[in-house]
N, C-alpha and C positions, 0 to 999 in steps of 0.2 A: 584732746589728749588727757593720757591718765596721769593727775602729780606724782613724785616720783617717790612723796612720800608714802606710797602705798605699794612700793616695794616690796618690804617685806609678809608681805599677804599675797601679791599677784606672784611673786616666784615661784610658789608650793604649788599656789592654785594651778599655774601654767604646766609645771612639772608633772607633778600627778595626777592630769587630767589626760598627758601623753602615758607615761606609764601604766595606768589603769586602763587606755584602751587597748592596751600592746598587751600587758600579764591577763587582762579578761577575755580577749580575742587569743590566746594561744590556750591558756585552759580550757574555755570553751568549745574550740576545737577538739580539745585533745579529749573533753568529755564527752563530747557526743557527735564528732565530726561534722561533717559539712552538711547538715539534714536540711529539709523544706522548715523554713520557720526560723534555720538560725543566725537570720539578721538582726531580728525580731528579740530573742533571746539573748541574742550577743552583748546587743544597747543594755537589756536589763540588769544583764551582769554588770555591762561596764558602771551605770550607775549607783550600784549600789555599792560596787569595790570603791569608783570615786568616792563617794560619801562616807567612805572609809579610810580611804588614801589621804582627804584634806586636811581633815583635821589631825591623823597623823602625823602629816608631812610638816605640819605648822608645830608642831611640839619636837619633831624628827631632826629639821635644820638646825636648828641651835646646838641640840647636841651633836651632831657629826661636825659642825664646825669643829664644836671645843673638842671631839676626839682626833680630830683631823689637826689640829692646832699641837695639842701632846705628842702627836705622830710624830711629825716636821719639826724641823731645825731654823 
């Protein structure tokens, strides 16, 4: 088991590895439809959107807390 102090690194990780297969698999689609190859293609994107979404995501949490926090009461 993972200690739980690595929280706040697995959230994002966990987060935006669904995300990024979900916004790379509908763009993807939506750029060149359902063609021979595009499973293949699919993965590449997702990867590299990942690779973009993590360390995002890891700078991204913090702030929509503290915006989410200003929001609410």
């Amino acid at each position: 088991m993972i200690p739980v102090r690595y929280t706040p690194i697995l959230v994002p990780l966990v987060m935006t590895f669904f995300v990024a297969c979900c916004v790379s698999l509908l763009l993807t689609l939506n750029s060149v439809g359902f063609i021979a190859g595009f499973v293949g293609l699919w993965l590449r994107n997702w990867m590299v959107a990942w690779a973009f979404a993590f360390p995002a995501g890891i700078f991204a949490l913090p702030l929509a807390r503290r915006i989410v926090a200003l929001l609410t009461a």
